[in-house]
C-alpha positions as CSV (number, residue, x, y, z in Angstrom):
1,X,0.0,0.0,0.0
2,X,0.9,3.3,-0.9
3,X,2.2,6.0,1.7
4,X,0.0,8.8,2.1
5,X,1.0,12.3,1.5
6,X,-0.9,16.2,1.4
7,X,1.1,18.6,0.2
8,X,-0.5,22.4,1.0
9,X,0.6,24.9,-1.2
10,X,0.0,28.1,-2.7
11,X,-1.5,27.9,-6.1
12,X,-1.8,30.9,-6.6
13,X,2.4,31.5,-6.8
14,X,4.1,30.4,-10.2
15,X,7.5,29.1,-8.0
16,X,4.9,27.1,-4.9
17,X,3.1,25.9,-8.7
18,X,5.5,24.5,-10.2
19,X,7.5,23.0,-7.8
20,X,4.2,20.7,-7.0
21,X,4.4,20.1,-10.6
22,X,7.5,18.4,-10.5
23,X,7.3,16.5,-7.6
24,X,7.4,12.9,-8.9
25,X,6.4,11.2,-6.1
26,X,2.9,9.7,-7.6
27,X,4.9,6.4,-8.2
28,X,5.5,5.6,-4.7
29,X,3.3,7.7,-2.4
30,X,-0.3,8.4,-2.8
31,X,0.1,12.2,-3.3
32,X,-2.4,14.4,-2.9
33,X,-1.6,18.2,-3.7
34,X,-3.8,20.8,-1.7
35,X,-4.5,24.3,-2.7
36,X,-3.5,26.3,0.6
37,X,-6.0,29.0,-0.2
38,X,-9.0,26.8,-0.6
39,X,-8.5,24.6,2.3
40,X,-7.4,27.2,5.1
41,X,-9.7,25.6,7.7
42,X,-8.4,21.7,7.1
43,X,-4.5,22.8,7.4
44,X,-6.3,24.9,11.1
45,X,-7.3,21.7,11.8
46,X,-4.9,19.0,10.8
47,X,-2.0,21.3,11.8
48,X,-2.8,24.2,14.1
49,X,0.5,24.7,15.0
50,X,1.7,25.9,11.7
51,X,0.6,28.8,9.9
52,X,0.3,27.9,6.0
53,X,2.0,31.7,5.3
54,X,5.2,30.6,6.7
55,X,5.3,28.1,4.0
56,X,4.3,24.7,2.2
57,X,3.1,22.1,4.6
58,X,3.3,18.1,4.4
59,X,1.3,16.4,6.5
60,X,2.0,12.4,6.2
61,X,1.9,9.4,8.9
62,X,-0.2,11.9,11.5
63,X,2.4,14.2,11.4
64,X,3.1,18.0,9.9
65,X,6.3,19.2,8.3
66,X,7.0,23.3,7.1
67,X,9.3,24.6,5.2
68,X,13.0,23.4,5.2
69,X,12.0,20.1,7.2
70,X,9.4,19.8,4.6
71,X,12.0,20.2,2.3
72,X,14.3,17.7,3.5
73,X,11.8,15.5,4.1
74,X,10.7,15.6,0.3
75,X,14.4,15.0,-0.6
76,X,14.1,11.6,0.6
77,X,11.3,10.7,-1.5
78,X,12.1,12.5,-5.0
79,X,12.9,10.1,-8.1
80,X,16.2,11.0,-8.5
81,X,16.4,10.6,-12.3
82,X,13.7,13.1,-12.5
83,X,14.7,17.0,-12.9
84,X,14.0,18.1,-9.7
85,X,15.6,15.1,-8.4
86,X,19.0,16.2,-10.1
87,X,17.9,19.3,-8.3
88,X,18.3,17.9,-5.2
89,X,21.1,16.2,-5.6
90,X,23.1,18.9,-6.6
91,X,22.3,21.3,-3.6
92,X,21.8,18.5,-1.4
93,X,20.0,20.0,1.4
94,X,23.0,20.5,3.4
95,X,21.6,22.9,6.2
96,X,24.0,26.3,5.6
97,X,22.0,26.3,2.1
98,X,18.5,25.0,2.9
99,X,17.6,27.8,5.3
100,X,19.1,30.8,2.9
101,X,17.6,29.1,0.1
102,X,14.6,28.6,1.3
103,X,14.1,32.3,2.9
104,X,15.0,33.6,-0.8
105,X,12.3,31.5,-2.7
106,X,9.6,32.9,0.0
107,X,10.7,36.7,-1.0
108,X,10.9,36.0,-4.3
109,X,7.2,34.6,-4.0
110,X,5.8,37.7,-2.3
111,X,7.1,39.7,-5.4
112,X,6.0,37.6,-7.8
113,X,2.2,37.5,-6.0
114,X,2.4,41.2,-6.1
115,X,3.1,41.5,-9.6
116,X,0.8,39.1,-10.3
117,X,-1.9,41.5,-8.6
118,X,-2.4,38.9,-5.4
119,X,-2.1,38.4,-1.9
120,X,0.5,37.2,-0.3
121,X,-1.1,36.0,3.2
122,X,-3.5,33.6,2.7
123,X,-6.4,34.3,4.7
């Protein structure tokens, strides 16, 4: 049987988009890919002690990773012959680069969602 996994994300941003996109995890995991901004009371619920704005959340096994954890945690599921598992590979989530990395894509998201004419928070 195949392992669970939500991943809640942003829709709405082209990078948070994207990234879902290339996850290639539908082989081995039962991957189910949340819009953050439609389902605002289920992450309350399933995860009230992270708040959705801080980042993409994975809840899997009764449990909720954010944002580099979530990150790292993906890494150890990602195809690696797939493009965004040569991604991975290549910065390696080695934690002086996660963390920067991570902060950086999260900026660059709130300028793109204001170009794009939308909200960053999701409310």
């Amino acid at each position: 049987m195949k392992q669970k996994l939500i991943l809640y994300y942003d829709k709405a941003c082209p990078f948070c988009n994207h990234y879902a996109d290339f996850l290639k995890l539908k082989e081995s995991h039962e991957l189910h890919l949340i819009n953050a901004r439609e389902s605002l009371q289920e992450i309350r619920s399933k995860c009230p002690h992270l708040d959705i704005n801080d980042g993409m959340i994975i809840e899997t096994e009764g449990r909720c990773l954010q944002g580099t954890e979530a990150l790292a945690y993906l890494d150890t599921l990602i195809v690696r012959n797939a493009f965004l598992g040569k991604l991975h590979r290549i910065w390696g989530f080695a934690p002086w680069l996660t963390l920067p990395l991570y902060r950086a894509i999260k900026r660059f998201r709130k300028i793109a969602l204001f170009f794009m004419g939308k909200k960053h928070r999701i409310e």
